[in-house]
N, C-alpha and C positions, 0 to 999 in steps of 0.2 A: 753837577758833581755828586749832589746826591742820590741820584739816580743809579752813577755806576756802584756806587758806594753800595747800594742798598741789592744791583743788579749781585753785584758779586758774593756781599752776604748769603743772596738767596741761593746761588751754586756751591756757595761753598755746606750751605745743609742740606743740598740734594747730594752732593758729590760720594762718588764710590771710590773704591779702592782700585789702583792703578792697574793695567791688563800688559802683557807682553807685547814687543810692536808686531805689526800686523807684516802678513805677505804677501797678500792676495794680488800687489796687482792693480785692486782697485782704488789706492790710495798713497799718498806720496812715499817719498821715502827720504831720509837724512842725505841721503847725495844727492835727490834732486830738488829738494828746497835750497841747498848751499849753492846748486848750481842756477836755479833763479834767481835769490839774492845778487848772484857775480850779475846776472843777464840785468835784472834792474839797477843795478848800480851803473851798470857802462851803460844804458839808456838815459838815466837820468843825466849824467854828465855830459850825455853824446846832445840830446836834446832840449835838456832846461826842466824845469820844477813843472812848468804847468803843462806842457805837452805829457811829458811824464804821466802825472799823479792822474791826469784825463784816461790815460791808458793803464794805470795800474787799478784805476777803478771798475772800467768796463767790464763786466762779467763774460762781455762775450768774444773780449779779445783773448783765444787761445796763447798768446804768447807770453801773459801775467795771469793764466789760472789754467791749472789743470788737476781735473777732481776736486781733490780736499786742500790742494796747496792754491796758496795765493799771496799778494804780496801787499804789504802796509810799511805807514813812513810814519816817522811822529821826527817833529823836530827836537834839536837838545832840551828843551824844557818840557817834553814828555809830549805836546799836542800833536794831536792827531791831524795831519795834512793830506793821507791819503790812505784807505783802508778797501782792499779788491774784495773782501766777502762783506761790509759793513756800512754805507757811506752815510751812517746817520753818526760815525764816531767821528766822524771829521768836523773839527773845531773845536773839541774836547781834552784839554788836558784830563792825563788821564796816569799821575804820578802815584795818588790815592789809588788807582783801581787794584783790585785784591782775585786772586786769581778764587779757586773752587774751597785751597787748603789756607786763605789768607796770605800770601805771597803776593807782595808788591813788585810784580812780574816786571812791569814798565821801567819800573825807578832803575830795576837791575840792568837791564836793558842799556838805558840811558847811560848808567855808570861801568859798564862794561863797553861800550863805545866809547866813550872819554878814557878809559884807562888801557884797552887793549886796541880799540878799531874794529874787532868782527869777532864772534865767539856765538858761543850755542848761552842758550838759557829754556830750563825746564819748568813748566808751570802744566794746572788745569785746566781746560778750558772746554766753551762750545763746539763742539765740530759743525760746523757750516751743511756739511753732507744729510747727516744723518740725527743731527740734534741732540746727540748726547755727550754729558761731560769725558772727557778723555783725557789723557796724559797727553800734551805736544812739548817738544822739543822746537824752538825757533833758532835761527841760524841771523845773525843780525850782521849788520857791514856800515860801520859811519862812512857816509858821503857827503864831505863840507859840513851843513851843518845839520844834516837830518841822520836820520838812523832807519833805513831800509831794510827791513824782515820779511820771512817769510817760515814757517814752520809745517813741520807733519805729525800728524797724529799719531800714537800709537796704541794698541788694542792688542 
């Protein structure tokens, strides 16, 4: 825990100031994260948690990663159960983790599936691609008792 703790402190003193979303093409886009999320959600229910989260981790399963998007689960108490760009997060609550601006991204997460079922939530974070802190937008959907996101960056 103190790890993320200490992870996110340190983005949040590297972290810049937010860029416009990007067009290029070579990077997700808010309609096709929301339409991943729909794809992992009917997966997960279609096949069960651990076929799932096997397949949502795979980096070279084209059908849960494309470019910069990808798809991660944490259960309602924020752990992390399956993470497609990260799978050292998995096993880690992660209700403390603080995004680049201090923003306990997760917690919202969590409580925006319990209060609505699926909505967007905006935080700072790593891009996977290219290494640097970014604005992303995640698009999240409660399924039973997990919370299945995926977000895109914007630059």
């Amino acid at each position: 825990m103190r790890r993320f703790i200490a992870i996110g402190a340190t983005i949040a003193i590297l972290a810049a100031a937010s860029l416009p979303a990007r067009a290029d093409g070579a990077h997700g886009t808010a309609d096709e994260a929301k339409a991943l999320v729909e794809k992992a959600a009917a997966y997960l229910k279609e096949a069960g948690a651990e076929k799932a989260f096997a397949a949502f981790n795979d980096k070279a399963n084209p059908a849960f990663h494309d470019r910069d998007l990808y798809i991660f689960v944490r259960g309602m108490d924020g752990n992390t159960v399956s993470h497609g760009a990260n799978t050292g997060m998995i096993g880690h609550t992660s209700l403390d983790l603080k995004d680049a601006d201090g923003k306990l991204y997760n917690k919202e997460m969590i409580e925006l599936a319990q209060s609505k079922g699926s909505g967007w939530v905006e935080y700072r974070w790593i891009n996977p691609v290219d290494k640097k802190i970014e604005q992303k937008s995640s698009y999240i959907e409660k399924v039973g008792d997990y919370v299945v996101g995926a977000g895109f960056y914007k630059q």
